[in-house]
C-alpha positions as CSV (number, residue, x, y, z in Angstrom):
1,X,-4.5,-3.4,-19.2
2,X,-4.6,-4.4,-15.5
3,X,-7.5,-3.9,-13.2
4,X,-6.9,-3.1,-9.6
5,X,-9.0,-5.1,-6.8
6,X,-9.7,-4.0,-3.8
7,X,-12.4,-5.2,-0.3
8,X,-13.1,-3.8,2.8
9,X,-14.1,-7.8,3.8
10,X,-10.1,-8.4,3.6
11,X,-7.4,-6.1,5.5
12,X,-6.2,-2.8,3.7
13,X,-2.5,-3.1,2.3
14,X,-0.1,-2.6,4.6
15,X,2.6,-1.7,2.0
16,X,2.9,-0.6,-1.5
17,X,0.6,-3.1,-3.2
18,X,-3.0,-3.8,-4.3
19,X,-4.7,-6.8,-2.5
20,X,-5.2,-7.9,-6.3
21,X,-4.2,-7.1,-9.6
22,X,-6.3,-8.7,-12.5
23,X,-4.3,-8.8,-16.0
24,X,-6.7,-10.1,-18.5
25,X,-8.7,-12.9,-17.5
26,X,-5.7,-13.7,-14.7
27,X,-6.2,-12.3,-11.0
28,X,-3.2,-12.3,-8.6
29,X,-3.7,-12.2,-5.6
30,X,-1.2,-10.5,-2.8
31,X,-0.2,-12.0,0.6
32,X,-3.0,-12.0,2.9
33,X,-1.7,-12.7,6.7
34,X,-4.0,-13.1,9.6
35,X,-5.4,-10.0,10.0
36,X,-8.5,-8.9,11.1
37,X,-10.0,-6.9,8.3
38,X,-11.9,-4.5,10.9
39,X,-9.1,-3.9,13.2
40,X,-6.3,-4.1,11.3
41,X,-5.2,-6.7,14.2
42,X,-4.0,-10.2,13.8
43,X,-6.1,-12.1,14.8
44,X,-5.8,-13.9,18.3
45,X,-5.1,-17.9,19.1
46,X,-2.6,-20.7,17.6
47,X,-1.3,-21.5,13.8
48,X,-4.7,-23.0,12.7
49,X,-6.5,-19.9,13.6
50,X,-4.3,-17.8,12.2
51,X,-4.3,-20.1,9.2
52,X,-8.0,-20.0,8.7
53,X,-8.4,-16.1,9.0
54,X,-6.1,-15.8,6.1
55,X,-8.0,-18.1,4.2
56,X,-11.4,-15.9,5.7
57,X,-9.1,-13.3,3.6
58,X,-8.1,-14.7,0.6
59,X,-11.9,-15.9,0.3
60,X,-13.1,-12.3,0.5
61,X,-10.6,-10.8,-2.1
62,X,-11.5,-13.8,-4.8
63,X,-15.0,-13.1,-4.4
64,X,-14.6,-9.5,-4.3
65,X,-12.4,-10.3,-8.0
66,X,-16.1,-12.1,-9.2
67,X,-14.3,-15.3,-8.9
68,X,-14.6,-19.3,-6.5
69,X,-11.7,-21.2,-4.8
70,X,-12.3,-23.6,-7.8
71,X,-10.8,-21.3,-10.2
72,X,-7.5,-20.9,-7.9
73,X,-4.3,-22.6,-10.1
74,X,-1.4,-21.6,-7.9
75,X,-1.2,-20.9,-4.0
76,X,2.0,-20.4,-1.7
77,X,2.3,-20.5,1.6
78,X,4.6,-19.2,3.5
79,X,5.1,-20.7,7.1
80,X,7.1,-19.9,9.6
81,X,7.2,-23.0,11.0
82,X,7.4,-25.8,8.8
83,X,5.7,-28.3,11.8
84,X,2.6,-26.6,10.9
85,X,2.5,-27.9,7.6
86,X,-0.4,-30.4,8.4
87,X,-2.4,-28.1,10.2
88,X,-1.9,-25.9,7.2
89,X,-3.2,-28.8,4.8
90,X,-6.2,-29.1,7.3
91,X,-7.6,-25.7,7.5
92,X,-6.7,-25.5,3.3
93,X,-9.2,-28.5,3.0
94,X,-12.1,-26.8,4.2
95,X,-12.0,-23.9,1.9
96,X,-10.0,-25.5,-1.0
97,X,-12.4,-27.7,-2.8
98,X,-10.5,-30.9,-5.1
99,X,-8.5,-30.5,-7.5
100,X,-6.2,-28.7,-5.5
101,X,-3.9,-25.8,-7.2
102,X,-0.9,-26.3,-7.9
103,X,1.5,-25.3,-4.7
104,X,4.6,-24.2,-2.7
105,X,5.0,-24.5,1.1
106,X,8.1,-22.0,1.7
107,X,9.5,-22.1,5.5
108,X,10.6,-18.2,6.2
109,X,12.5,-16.5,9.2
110,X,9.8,-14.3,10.0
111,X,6.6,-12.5,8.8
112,X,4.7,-9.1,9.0
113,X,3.4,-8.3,11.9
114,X,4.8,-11.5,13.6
115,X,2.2,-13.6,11.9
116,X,2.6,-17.8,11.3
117,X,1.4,-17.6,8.1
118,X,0.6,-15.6,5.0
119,X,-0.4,-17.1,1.8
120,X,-1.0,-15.8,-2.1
121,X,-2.5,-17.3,-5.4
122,X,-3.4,-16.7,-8.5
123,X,-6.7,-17.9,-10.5
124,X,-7.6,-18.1,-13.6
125,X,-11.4,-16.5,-14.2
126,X,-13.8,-18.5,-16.8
């Protein structure tokens, strides 16, 4: 049985998909990109703004599945620049608290909306 879940803190779907699906006592969590979850807007400035806003995102939707950043296991990223991948480790830090997930930094041609970054997990709820 799967349980859909859904926040007005992070941006409505902009396709055919839940912002998560939990399957048992597993949550995954779909691509959140820098939007702004008011506006439906991505959000203005350079990579590590964009960066943090979908982390602002992915925050909202774990709490919003009753779950923390500690119980996170896998996270990709998706960047469309793979130069960014430090900045990306940076603003990950402050809202990714040791041991870090396991993870896979994927460089891609281009991305909704003409974001820099989108990034997805999937945690495992106590």
């Amino acid at each position: 049985m799967k349980q859909i879940i859904h926040t007005d803190q992070a941006p409505a779907a902009i396709g055919a998909y839940s912002q998560a699906v939990r399957a048992g006592n597993t949550v995954y969590l779909s691509g959140q990109i820098p939007l702004i979850p008011e506006t439906g807007t991505l959000v203005e400035g350079d990579f590590s703004a964009q960066a943090e806003q979908v982390f602002k995102n992915l925050s909202a939707v774990i709490q919003a599945a009753g779950g923390s950043w500690e119980q996170v296991v896998k996270l990709n990223a998706y960047l469309t620049d793979l130069s960014n991948f430090a900045q990306f480790n940076e603003v990950m830090a402050k809202f990714v608290p040791q041991p870090y997930p396991a993870r896979a930094a994927v460089g891609v041609a281009s991305l909704p909306k003409g974001a820099l970054v989108e990034a997805e997990l999937v945690m495992v709820l106590d």
